[in-house]
C-alpha positions as CSV (number, residue, x, y, z in Angstrom):
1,X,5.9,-1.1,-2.1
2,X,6.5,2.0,0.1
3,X,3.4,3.6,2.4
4,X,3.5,6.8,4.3
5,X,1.2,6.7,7.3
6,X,0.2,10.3,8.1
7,X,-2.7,12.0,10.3
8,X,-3.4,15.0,12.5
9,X,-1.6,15.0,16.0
10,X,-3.5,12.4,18.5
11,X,-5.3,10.5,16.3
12,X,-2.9,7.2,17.0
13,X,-0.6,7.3,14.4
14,X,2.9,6.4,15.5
15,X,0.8,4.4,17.7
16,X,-0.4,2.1,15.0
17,X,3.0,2.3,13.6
18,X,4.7,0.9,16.3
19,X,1.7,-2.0,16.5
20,X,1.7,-3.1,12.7
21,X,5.7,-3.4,12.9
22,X,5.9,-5.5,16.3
23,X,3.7,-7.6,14.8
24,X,5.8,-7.9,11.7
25,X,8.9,-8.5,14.0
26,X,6.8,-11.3,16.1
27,X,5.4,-13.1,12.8
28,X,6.9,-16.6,12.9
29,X,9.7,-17.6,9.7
30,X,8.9,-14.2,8.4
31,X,11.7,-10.9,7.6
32,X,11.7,-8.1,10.0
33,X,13.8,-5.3,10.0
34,X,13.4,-1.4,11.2
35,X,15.3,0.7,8.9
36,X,15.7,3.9,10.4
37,X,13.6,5.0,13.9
38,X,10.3,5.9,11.4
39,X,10.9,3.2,9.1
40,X,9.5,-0.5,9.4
41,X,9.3,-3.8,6.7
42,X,6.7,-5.7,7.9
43,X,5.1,-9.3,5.8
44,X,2.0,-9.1,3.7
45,X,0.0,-11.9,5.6
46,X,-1.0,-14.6,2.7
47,X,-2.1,-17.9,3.6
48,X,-1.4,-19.4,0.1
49,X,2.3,-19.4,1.3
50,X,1.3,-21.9,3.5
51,X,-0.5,-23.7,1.0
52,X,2.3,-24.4,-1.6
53,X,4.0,-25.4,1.5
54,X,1.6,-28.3,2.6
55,X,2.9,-29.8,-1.0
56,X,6.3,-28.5,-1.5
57,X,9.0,-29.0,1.2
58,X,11.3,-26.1,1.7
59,X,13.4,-24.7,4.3
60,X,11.5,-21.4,4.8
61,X,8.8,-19.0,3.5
62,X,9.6,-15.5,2.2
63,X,6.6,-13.6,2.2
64,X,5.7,-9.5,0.0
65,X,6.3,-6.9,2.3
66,X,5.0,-3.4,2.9
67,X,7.6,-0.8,3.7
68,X,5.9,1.8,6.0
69,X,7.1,4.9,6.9
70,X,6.2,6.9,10.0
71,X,5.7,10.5,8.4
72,X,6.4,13.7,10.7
73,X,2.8,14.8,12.0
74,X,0.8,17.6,9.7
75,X,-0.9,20.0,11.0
76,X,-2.6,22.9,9.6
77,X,-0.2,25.6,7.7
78,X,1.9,22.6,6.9
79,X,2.4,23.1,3.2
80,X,3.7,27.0,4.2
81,X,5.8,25.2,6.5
82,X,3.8,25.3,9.7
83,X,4.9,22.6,12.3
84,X,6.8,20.1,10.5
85,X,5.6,20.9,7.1
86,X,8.6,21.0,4.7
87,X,9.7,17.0,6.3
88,X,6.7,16.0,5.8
89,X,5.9,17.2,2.4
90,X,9.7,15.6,1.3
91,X,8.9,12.4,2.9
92,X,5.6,11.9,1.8
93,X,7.0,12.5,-2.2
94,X,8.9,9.6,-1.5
95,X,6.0,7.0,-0.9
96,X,3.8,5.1,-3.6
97,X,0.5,5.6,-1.4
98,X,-0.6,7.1,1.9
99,X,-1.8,5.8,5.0
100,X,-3.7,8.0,6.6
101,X,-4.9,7.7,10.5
102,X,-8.1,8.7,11.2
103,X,-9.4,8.9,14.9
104,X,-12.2,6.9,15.7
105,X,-11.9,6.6,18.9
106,X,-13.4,9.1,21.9
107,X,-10.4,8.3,24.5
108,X,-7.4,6.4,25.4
109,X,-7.5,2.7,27.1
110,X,-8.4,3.6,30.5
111,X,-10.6,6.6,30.0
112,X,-7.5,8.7,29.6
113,X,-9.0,12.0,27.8
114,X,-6.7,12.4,24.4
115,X,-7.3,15.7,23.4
116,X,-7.8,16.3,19.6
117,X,-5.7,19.4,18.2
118,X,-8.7,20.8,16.9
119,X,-10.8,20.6,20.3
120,X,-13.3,17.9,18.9
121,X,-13.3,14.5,17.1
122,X,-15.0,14.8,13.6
123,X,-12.8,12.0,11.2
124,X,-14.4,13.9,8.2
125,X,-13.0,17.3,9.0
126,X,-9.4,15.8,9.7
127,X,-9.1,14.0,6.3
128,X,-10.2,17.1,4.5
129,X,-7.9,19.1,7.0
130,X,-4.8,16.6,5.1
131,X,-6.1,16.7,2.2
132,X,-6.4,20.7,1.6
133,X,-2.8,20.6,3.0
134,X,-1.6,18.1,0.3
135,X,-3.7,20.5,-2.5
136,X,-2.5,23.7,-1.4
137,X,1.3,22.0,-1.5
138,X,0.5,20.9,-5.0
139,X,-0.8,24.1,-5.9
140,X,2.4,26.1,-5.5
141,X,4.2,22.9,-7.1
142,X,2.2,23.7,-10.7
143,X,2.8,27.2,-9.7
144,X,6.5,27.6,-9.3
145,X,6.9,24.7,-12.1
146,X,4.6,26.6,-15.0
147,X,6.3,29.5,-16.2
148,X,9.6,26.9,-16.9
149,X,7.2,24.0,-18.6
150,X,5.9,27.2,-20.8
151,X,9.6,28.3,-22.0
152,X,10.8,24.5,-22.6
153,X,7.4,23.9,-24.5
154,X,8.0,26.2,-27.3
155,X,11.4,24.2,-28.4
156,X,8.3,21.2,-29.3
157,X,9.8,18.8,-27.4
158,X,7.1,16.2,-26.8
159,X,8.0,15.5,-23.3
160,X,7.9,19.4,-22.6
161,X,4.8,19.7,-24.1
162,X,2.9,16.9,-22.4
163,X,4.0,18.6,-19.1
164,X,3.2,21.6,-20.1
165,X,-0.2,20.1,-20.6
166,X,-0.5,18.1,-17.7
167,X,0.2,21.5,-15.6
168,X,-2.4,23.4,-17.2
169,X,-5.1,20.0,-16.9
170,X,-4.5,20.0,-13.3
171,X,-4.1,23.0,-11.9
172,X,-8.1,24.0,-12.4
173,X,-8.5,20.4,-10.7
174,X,-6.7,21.3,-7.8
175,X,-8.1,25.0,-7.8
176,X,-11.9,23.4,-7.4
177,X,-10.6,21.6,-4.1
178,X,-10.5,18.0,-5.9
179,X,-7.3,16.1,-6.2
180,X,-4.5,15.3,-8.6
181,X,-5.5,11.4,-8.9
182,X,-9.2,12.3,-9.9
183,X,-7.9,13.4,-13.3
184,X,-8.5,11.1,-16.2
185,X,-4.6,11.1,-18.8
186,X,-5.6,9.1,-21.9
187,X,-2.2,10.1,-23.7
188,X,0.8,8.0,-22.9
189,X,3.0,11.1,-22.8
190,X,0.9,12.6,-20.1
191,X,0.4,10.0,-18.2
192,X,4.2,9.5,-17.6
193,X,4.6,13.8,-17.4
194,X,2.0,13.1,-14.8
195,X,4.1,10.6,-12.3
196,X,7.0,12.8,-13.1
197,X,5.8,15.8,-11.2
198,X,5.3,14.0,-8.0
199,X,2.0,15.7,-6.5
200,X,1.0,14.7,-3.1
201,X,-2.7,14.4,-4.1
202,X,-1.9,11.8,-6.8
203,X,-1.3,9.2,-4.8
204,X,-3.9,6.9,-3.5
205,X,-4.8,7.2,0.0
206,X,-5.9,4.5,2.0
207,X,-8.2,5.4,5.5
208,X,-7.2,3.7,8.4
209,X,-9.9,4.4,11.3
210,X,-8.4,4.1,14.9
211,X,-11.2,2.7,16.5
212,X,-12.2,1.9,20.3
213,X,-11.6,-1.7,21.7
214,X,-15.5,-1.6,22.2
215,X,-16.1,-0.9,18.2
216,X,-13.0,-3.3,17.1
217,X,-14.6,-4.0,13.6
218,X,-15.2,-0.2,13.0
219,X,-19.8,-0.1,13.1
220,X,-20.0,3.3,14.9
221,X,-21.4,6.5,13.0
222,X,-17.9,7.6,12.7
223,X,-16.1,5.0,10.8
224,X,-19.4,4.7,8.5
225,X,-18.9,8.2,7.7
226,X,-15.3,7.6,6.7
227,X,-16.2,4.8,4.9
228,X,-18.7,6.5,2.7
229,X,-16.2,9.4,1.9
230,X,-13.5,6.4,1.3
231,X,-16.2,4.6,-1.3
232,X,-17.1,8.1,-2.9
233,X,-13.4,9.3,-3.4
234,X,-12.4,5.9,-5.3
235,X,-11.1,4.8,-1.6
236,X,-10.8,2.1,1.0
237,X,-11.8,2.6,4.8
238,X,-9.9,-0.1,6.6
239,X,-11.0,-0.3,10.8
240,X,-7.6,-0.9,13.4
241,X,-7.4,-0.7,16.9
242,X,-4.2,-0.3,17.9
243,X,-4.2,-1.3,21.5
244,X,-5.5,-5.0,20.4
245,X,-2.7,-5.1,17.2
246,X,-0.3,-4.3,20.2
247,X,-1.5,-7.2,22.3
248,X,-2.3,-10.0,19.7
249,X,1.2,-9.2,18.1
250,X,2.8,-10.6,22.2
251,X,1.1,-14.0,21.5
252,X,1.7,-17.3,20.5
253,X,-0.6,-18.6,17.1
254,X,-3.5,-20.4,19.6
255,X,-3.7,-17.8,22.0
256,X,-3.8,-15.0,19.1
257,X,-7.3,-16.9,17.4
258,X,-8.5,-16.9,20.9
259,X,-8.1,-13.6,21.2
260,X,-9.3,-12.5,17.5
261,X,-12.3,-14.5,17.7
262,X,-13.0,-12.8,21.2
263,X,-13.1,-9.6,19.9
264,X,-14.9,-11.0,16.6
265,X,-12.3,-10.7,14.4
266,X,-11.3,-13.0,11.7
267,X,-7.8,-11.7,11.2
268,X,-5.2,-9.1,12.7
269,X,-6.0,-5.4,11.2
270,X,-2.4,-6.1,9.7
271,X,-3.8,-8.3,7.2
272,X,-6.3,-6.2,5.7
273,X,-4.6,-2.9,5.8
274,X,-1.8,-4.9,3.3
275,X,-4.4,-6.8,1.4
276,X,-6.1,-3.1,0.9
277,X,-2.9,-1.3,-0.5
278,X,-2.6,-4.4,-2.5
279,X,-5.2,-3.2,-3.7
280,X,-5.2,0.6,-3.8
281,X,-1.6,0.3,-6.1
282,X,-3.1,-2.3,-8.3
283,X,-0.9,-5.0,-7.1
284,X,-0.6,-8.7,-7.1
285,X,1.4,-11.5,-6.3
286,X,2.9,-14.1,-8.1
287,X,5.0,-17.1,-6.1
288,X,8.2,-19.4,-6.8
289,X,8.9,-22.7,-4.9
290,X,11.7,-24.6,-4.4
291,X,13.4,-26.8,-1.3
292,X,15.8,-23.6,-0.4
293,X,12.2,-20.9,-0.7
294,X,9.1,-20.9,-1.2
295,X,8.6,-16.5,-1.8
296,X,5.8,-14.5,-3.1
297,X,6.7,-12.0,-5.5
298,X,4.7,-8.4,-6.0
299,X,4.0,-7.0,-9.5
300,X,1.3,-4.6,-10.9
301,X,-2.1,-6.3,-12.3
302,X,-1.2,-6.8,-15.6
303,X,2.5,-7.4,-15.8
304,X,3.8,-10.0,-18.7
305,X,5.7,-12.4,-18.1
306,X,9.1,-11.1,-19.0
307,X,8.2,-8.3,-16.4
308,X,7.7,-11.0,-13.9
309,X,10.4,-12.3,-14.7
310,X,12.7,-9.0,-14.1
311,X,11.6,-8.7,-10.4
312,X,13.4,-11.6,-9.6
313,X,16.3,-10.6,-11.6
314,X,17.1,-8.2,-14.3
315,X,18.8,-10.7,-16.5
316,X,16.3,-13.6,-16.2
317,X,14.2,-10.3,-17.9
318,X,17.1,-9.7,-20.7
319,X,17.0,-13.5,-21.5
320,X,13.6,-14.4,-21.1
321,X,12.8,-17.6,-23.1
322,X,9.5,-19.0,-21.1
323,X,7.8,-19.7,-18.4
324,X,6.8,-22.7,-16.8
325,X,3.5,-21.5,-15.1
326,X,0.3,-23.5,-12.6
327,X,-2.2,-22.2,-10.1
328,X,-1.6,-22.8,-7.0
329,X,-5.2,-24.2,-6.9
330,X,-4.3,-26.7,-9.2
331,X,-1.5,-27.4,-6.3
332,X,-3.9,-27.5,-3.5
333,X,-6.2,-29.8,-5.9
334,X,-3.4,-32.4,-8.0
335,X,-1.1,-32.0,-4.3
336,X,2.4,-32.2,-6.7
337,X,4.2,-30.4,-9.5
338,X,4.5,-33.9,-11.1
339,X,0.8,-34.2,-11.1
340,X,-0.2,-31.2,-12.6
341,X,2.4,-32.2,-15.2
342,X,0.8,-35.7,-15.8
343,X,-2.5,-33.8,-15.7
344,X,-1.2,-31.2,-18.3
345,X,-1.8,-28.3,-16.1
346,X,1.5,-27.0,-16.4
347,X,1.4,-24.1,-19.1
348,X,4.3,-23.0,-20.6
349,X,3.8,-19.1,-21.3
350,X,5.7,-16.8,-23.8
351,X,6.6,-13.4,-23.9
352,X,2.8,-12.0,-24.4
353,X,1.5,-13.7,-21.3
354,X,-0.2,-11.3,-19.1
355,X,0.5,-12.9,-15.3
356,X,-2.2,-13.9,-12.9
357,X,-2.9,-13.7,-9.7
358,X,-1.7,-16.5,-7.6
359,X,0.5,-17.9,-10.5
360,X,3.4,-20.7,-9.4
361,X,6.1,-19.9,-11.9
362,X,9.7,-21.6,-13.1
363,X,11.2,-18.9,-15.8
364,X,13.5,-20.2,-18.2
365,X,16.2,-17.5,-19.3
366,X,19.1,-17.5,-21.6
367,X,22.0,-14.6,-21.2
């Protein structure tokens, strides 16, 4: 799972970049690593890790992760190439969802006056300032791409004509200012021609507000607004202050929960900025335990088992016989894999079982 965390200039981005990925790099028996200078992996916080842990010994925990990716700064003109338009137009292609950094805040730690690129703060105006960016990009996409979907679509290829469709579907969407994503694809065919073209404003978008240390959990007029928009786009709002992700990720676990509860907080922002793209890509997690690992596994809502299975490894998906599968509730409540046995809690799942959340699974493969 890929994000791209974008925003206006001085609104904190590469700021809360650098935050969420020190914290990943501090986060006790969990993966680390910075990929390029933009480029950070950092853990999807999830206590039921933990959990299977308290009942299953095992040398070390192996948590999702969220691959996020510091996008070059957009600023108006980018999609004619203003600024650094054209890298960040190609980067952002490359992610599954977008981050975007909205300020919240009126100046910097200190009272050190941050001046915003368009002369004021108004979170509202910057997302739609992104967001006509992303449209007008899209735009010349369908524009340039049309006349060639036309000529392949008169050989009736199916795939040519589904594109051709989709082109024609979304280019009125994207001419009355509303994005890619809001379009409803009931064909197949379409749907897939759809993910093919790669437009910027078909990817969900996840708001992060950059708030004040004063307004840590994100109650000023400002991140309301954002959240409204968020809730009436098909969204998330998610509130982050960057300087306090900076300082809780330089402390030790009792000094941390000092510090969150200080401030009111029940958790780092890390954790629910990953648990909301989680939820944004329709994501879940499934987990396998053992004395060498205990890891937790990402798949989209409604995977089958064989799927499952195949993000492990591809063969244990080419010889998929069963799976052995509990909750780990029924872990935390029977406190043993041989109890939920004796209890006959252990399912054993076939080819047509549609995974849960929060499934324990052994897969048993055949090559």
């Amino acid at each position: 799972m890929e994000a791209g965390i974008v925003g206006l200039p001085n609104v904190g981005k590469s700021t809360l970049f650098n935050a969420l990925t020190a914290a990943g790099a501090l986060a006790a028996n969990y993966p680390f690593a910075t990929i390029e200078p933009n480029v950070g992996v950092v853990p999807v916080p999830d206590p039921r890790l933990e959990s299977i842990r308290r009942h299953i010994q095992s040398q070390k925990i192996v948590p999702a992760s969220l691959r996020l990716v510091d996008i070059a700064g957009i600023v108006k003109g980018a999609s004619e190439g203003a600024g650094l338009g054209n890298k960040f137009l190609s980067h952002i292609r490359e992610v599954d969802a977008i981050v975007q950094v909205v300020r919240c805040f009126l100046n910097a730690p200190g009272g050190e006056e941050i001046t915003h690129v368009d002369g004021t703060i108004d979170p509202l105006r910057d997302i739609e300032t992104i967001e006509t960016e992303l449209a007008l990009a899209d735009l010349q996409t369908i524009e340039s791409a049309l006349p060639k979907a036309e000529r392949a679509a008169r050989s009736r290829d199916p795939e040519a004509i589904a594109r051709l469709s989709v082109l024609q579907k979304v280019q009125p969407v994207l001419d009355a200012g509303k994005p890619a994503r809001t379009i409803t694809l009931s064909d197949p065919a379409e749907q897939l021609a759809l993910r093919g073209l790669g437009l910027l404003t078909a990817k969900p978008i996840l708001y992060v507000m950059n708030v004040d240390e004063s307004d840590a959990t994100g109650q000023s007029e400002m991140c309301q607004k954002v959240r409204d928009y968020a809730a009436a786009h098909a969204s998330e709002a998610v509130p982050v202050c960057a300087k306090i992700e900076s300082e809780l990720a330089e402390l030790d676990e009792a000094d941390r929960r000092e510090m969150l509860e200080s401030m009111g907080m029940a958790e780092p922002a890390l954790a629910s900025l990953a648990r909301a793209a989680y939820r944004l890509l329709g994501l879940q997690s499934f987990y396998t335990a053992g004395p060498k690992e205990i890891r937790a596994w990402t798949i989209p809502a409604g995977a089958k088992a064989p799927q499952a299975a195949g993000v492990i490894h591809t063969d244990f998906e080419k010889g998929f016989i069963r799976a052995e599968v509990y909750a780990v509730k029924d872990l935390e409540e029977l406190g043993s894999e041989k109890a939920i046995k004796e209890k006959g809690r252990l399912r054993v799942e076939g080819r047509d079982y549609t995974m849960r959340d929060a499934d324990v699974c052994h897969f048993l493969f055949n090559l």
